[in-house]
N, C-alpha and C positions, 0 to 999 in steps of 0.2 A: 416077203409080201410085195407083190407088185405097187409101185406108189399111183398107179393112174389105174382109176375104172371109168368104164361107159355108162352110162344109168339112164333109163327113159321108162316112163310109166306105162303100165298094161291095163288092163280091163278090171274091173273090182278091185281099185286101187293098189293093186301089186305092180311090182320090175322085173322090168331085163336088164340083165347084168353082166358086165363082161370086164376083165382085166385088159390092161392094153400096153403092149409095147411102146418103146421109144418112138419108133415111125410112126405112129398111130393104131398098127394093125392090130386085130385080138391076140393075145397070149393065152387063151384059153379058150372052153366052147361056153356058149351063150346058158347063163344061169337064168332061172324064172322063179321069182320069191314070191309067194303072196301077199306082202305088207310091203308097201315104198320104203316106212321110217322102219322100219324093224331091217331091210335089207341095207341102208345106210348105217342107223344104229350100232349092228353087227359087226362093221368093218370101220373100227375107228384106227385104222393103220393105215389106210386110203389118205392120201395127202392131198388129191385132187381129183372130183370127180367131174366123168365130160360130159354134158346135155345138152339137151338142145337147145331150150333156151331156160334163163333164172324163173323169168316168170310162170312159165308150166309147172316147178317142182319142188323151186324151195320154199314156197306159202306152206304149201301141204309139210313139209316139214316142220319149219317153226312152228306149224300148229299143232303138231305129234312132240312137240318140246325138242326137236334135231335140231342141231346147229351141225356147217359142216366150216371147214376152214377155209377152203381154197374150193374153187370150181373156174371152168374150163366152159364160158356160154359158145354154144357152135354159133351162134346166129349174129349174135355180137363181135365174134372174130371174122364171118363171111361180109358185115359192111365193114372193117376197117380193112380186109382183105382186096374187098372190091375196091376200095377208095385207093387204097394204093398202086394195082393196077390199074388208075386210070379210069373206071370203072362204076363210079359214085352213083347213084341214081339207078341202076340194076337190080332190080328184087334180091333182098336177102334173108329170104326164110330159107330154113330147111329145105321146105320142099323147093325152093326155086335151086338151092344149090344143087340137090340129087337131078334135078333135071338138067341143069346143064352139063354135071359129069355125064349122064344118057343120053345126050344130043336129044332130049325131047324140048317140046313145049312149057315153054316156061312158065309157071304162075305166076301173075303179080302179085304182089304183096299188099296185105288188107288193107282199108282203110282206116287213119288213126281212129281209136274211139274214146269218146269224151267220158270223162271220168263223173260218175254218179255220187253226189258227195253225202257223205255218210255211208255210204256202202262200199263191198268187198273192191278194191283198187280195180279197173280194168285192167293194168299193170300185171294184176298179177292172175290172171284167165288165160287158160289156154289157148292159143293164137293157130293161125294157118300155118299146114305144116304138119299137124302132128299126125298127119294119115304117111309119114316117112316113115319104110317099115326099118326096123332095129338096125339090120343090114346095110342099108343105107343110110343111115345117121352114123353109120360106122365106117363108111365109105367115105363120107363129106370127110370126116374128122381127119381122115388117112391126109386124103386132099390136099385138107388146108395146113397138116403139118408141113406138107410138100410146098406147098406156097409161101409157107413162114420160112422157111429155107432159101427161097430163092429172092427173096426180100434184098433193097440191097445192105439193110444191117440187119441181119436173121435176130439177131440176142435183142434189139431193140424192138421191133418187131413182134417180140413174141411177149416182150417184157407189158408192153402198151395192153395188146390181145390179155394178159393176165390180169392185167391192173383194172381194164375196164368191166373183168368178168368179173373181179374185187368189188367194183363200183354197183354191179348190180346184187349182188349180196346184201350190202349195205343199204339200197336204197330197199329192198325187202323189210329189213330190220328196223328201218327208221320207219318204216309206213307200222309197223306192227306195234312198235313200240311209242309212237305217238310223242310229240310236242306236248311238251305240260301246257296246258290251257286253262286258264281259269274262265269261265262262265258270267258270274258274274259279277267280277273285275270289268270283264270287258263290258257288258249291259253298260255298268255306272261309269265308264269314259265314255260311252255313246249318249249316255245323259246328258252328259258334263257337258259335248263339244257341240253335240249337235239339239239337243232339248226335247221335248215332247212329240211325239209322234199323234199324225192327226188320222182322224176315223178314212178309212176307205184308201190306205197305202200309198200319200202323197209326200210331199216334201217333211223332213220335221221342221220344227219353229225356226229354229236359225238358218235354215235354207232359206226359206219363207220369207223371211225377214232381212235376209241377203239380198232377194230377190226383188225387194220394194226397192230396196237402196240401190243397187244400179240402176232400174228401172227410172229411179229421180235422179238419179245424176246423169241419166240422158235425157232428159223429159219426153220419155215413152216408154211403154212396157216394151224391158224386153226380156228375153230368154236367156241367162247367163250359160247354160247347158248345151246350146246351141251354137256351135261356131260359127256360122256365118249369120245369124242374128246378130252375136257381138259385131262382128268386122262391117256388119254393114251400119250398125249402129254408131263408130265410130267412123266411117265414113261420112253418114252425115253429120257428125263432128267435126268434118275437115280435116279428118286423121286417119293416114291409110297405114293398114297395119297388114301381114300375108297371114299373122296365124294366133292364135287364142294361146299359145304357148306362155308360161309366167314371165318367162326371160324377160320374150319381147313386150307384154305388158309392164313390167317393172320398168321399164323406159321410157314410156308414155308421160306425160304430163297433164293428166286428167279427173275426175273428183271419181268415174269410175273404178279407176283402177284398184286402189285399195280394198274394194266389195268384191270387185272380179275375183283377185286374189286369193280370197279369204271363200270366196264359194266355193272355188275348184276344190281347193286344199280339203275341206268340207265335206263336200260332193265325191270327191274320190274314196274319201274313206267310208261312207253314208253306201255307195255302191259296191266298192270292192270290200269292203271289212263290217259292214252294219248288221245290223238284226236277223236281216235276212241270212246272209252269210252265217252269223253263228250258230242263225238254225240246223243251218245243212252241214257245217263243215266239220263241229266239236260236239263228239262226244267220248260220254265218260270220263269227262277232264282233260281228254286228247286232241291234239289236231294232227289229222293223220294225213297229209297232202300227198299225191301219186307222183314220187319223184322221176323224171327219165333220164337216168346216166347218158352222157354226151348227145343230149337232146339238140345241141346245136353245132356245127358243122366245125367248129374250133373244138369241141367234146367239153365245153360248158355243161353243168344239167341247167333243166330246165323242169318246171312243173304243168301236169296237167291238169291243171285247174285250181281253185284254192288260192293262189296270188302270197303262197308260200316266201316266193322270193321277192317280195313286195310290199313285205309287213311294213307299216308306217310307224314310226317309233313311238307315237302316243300310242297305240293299240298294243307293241310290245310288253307295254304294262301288264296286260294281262297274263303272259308268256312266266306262271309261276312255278317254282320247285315245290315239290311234294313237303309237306313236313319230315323237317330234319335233312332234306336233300336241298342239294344247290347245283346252279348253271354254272358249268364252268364255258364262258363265250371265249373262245382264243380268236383274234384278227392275224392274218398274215402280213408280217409290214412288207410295204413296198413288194410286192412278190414281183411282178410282171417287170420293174428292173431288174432285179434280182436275176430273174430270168436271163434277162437280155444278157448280162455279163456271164451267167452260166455258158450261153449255147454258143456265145460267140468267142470265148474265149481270152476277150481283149486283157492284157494284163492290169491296165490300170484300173478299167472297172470292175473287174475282180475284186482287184486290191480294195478298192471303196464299197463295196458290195460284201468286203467280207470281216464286216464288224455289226456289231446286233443295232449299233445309233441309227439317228433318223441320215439315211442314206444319200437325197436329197441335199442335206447340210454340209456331209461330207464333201460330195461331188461340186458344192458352189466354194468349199475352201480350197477347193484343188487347180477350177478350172472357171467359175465365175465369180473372182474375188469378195467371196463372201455370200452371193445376192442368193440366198436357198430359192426365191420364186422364179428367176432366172433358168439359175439349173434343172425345176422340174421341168419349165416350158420347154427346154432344149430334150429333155432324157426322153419326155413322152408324146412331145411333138416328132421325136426321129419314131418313136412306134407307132405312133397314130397316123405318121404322114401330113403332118401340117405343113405344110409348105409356103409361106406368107407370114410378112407382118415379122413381129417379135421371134416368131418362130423361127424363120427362118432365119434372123440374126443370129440369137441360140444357137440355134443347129451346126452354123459354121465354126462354132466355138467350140460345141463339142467333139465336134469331125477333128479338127487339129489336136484335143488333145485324148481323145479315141477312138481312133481310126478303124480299129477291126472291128469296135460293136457297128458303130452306125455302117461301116462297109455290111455287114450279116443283112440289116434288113435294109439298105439299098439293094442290095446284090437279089432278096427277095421278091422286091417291089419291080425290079426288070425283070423277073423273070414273070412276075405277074400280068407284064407289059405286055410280055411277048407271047403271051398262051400259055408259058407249060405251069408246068404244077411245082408245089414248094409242098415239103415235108416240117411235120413240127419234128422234136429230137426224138422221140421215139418211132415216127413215122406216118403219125396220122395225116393224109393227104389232103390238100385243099380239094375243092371241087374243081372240075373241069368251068371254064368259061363258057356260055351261052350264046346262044345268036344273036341273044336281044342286043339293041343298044339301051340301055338301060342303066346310067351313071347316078348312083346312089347319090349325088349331089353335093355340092361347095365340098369346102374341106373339111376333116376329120376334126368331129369336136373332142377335146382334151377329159378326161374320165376325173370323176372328183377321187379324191388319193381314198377315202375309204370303198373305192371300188363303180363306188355313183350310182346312182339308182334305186339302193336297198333301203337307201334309211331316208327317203323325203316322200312326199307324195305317189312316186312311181311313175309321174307324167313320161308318158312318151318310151317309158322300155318294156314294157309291157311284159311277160312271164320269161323273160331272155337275164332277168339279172341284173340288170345295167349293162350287158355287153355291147360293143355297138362296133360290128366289121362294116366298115363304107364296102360298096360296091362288091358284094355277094355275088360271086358268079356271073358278075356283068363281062362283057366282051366288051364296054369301052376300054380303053387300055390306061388310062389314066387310074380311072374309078377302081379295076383291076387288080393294078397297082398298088394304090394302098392299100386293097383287101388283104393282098399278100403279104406286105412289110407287117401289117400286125398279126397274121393269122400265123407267123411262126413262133413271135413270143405267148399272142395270148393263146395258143394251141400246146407251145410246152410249157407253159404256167397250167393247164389245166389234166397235161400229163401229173404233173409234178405233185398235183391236189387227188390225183388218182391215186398215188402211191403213197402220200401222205394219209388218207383213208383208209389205205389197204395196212399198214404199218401201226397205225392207230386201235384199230378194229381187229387185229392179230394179239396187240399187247394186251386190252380191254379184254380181248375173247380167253387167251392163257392165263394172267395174271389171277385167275378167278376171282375179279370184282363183278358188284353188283351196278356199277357206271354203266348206261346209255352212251351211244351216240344217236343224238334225236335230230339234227339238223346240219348242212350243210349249204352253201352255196362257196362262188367260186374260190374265194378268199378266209373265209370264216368258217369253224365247227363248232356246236353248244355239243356238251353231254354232261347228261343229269344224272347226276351220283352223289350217294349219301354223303354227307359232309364232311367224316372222318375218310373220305378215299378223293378228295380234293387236290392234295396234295399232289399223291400219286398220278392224276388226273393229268393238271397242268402240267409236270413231268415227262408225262406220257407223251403230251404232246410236241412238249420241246423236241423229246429224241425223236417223234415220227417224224416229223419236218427235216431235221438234219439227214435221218436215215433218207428220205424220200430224196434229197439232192444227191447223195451218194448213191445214190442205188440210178437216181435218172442221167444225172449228169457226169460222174467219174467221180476222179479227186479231184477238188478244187480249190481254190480257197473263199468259195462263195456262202454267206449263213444265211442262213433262213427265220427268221425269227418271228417270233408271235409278241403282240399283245396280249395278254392273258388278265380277266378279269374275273372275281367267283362272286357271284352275285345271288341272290334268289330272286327277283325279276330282273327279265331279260333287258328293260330299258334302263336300268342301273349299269349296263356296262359299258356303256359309252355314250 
């Protein structure tokens, strides 16, 4: 039985089907079935099938009860193809790829569409492209194995292209299978925090009532909602401030500031998590958010819409197991050092990298006698690119006593200088630099160690995660610069969570449990399984993570380890 078929939908919900050689080419003539799931179904020998893209084929599956194991997305392999030639920003549908093998006219690639919540994902609708006739979706595919060949690490290369068409699997699954949500758990913390809701869709009580109190402690009305309300309101304070940000409020010296504080914090969840929100987003006990595997240029996901990776941890509460089932939340510690000593090989951070303790602790007993906040400032200030102040004290401390990690991401940060492109370890390629001058500004702020972003308010990271690359594509070369020094480790950290997924979702999918995986972001997976398969659970997870460093980075002596909590609400676990 051949292990690779072609598969692409026809008219009155049937396929064409075809077996495929090693190069790509067909090993047989083109089959025509009248049932998609019945023509998958039938061929449970198939160990990987190619399409065009996840989201045209496998909804329609999992809704006929198919699950398949492994697939091969064409569309998702032509942008990491394009990115590595150089190429990033080039239409990458189907049809655009058939047309460039044809020297035709290229189509551009749709525009994104905004996900309708409570309804069918946009995710997962048929996209531009699918007028590529069978032939030519069989042509692309010849193509890009030819492409993955000439990669300059073909096995890497092809590993990343697998793992990300893993990720789109997955994020199907998890849209299908839904986020336990409870209803109303969450109503009575929106009581709790925010109070009564007033006739005609205004502030509720405690906004309101926020509202009075800055308003007196500036003696004038003003708009806490409004940023430059605020900043001009403390200007006639005699107090010049650039940005409504909490940081720089919590520095202030003022009777405002405690109200200010207390609104945002308020207000963000009142907008992004409140009534509204749980009209549209939960139902039937789910929340089903429209995840997009490597939605951002480091192959982060990100969500389209929903504010999925933004949940505030009092609203977590709501986030409950089914009776008799539990969340098992596992954290990744420290991954993105972990990373660093992976990719770069140094021996001594290996060596510290490759024990399950707080990693951190190690590294200040090694090399900053004793001082653990030292050490992180130095480890992820060389990833962030801090360059100033404390940091860069640190820094020359850890330069002497490990010289090939922080050589890896200098060595990327000049090449970020200079124009060209950096590779994560699998090969996912940075963008090409811009015309703009456009320098993402001051230096790289420092990531809170559980990843930053996820579990506070959300200020300011907006559906990215808490990710944050300074200088995206800028042609100032500085700014550049440190987009590169981090965009190698936090691009194979986000390899490394692709394969961690793909590993996890393989053991879950054979092992025949009745475990979910319901949630992911860049560091953390929840999956909801009934409480006697717990164990096995956390387990499971242990080994995907190990398997996942082995499989992305060699042998090494680097571990991967999790925090693992089983909880039945999600804000129990940390």
């Amino acid at each position: 039985m051949t292990e690779r078929w072609a598969l692409a939908t026809a008219e009155g919900g049937g396929a064409l089907l075809v077996p495929l050689e090693r190069d790509g080419t067909p090993a047989g003539p083109v089959l025509a079935e009248p049932d998609l799931a019945e023509a998958v179904r039938s061929r449970p020998d198939v160990t990987r099938w190619v399409w065009r893209s996840t989201a045209e084929i496998y909804p329609r599956l999992l809704a006929a009860g198919v699950r398949v194991e492994r697939c091969y997305d064409i569309e998702c392999a032509e942008l990491l193809l394009l990115g590595h030639e150089g190429r990033l920003g080039e239409p990458r549908s189907a049809a655009a790829a058939w047309a460039r093998l044809n020297h035709a006219p290229v189509p551009p690639d749709p525009p994104p569409r905004s996900a309708e919540p409570g309804s069918q994902s946009s995710l997962f609708e048929p996209a531009s492209g699918t007028d590529v006739p069978f032939e030519g979706l069989l042509a692309v595919y010849a193509d890009q194995v030819r492409r993955h060949d000439a990669c300059a690490h073909p096995g890497r290369m092809r590993l990343l292209t697998a793992s990300e068409s893993a990720g789109m699997l997955v994020a199907a699954e998890m849209y299908r299978d839904g986020l336990p949500w409870r209803a109303d758990v969450h109503r009575d913390v929106l009581d709790e925090l925010l109070g009564e809701r007033y006739a005609g869709g205004g502030e509720p009580r405690r906004l309101a009532e926020l509202v009075d109190e800055v308003s007196a402690a500036f003696g004038r009305r003003v708009r806490p909602d409004l940023p430059a309300d605020v900043i001009r309101a403390f200007a006639q304070a005699g107090i010049k401030v650039k940005s409504t940000r909490r940081w720089e409020l919590a520095e202030l010296d003022h009777p405002a500031v405690e109200p200010l504080i207390a609104y945002k914090k308020l207000y963000r969840i009142w907008t992004a998590h409140g009534w509204s929100w749980l009209q549209d987003w939960v139902r039937e006990g789910r929340f089903r958010p429209e995840y997009q595997p490597g939605g951002t240029v480091s192959g982060r996901w990100t969500t389209n819409g929903g504010g999925a990776l933004q949940i505030p941890k009092v609203i977590r509460r709501a986030v409950v197991a089914d009776e008799g089932w539990r969340l098992v939340v596992a954290d990744a510690d420290q991954m993105e050092p972990r990373v660093l000593a992976a990719i770069s090989r140094d021996p001594g951070l290996m060596e510290v990298a490759g024990h399950d303790g707080d990693l951190y602790k190690s590294l200040s007993d090694r090399a900053f006698h004793g001082d653990r906040d030292d050490a992180k400032i130095a480890l992820l200030g060389a990833v962030y690119g801090q360059t100033s102040g404390d940091g860069l004290k640190n820094l020359a401390a850890l330069r002497r006593r490990f010289p090939r990690a922080v050589a890896y991401v200098d060595d990327a940060a000049k090449a970020g200088e200079e124009g060209r492109l950096v590779r994560t370890w699998l090969g996912r390629t940075s963008p090409p630099a811009t015309g703009a001058d456009d320098d993402a500004g001051g230096e790289a702020g420092l990531p809170q160690e559980d990843g930053g972003g996820t579990a506070g308010d959300g200020e300011g990271a907006g559906e990215r995660g808490g990710e944050f690359i300074p200088g995206y594509a800028s042609s100032n070369s500085r700014a550049r610069g440190r987009f590169t020094r981090n965009f190698v480790v936090q691009g194979s950290a986000a390899d490394w969570a692709l394969l961690l997924l793909a590993a996890l979702r393989r053991t879950l999918f054979t092992a025949g449990l009745r475990a979910e995986l319901v949630f992911f972001q860049h560091d953390e997976v929840i999956v909801h399984c009934p409480a006697e398969e717990t164990g096995t659970v956390v387990e499971a997870i242990r080994a995907a993570g190990e398997l996942a460093g082995r499989t992305a980075f060699g042998p090494t002596p680097v571990r991967f380890p999790f925090t693992t909590a089983v909880v039945e609400r999600y804000s129990d676990a940390k």
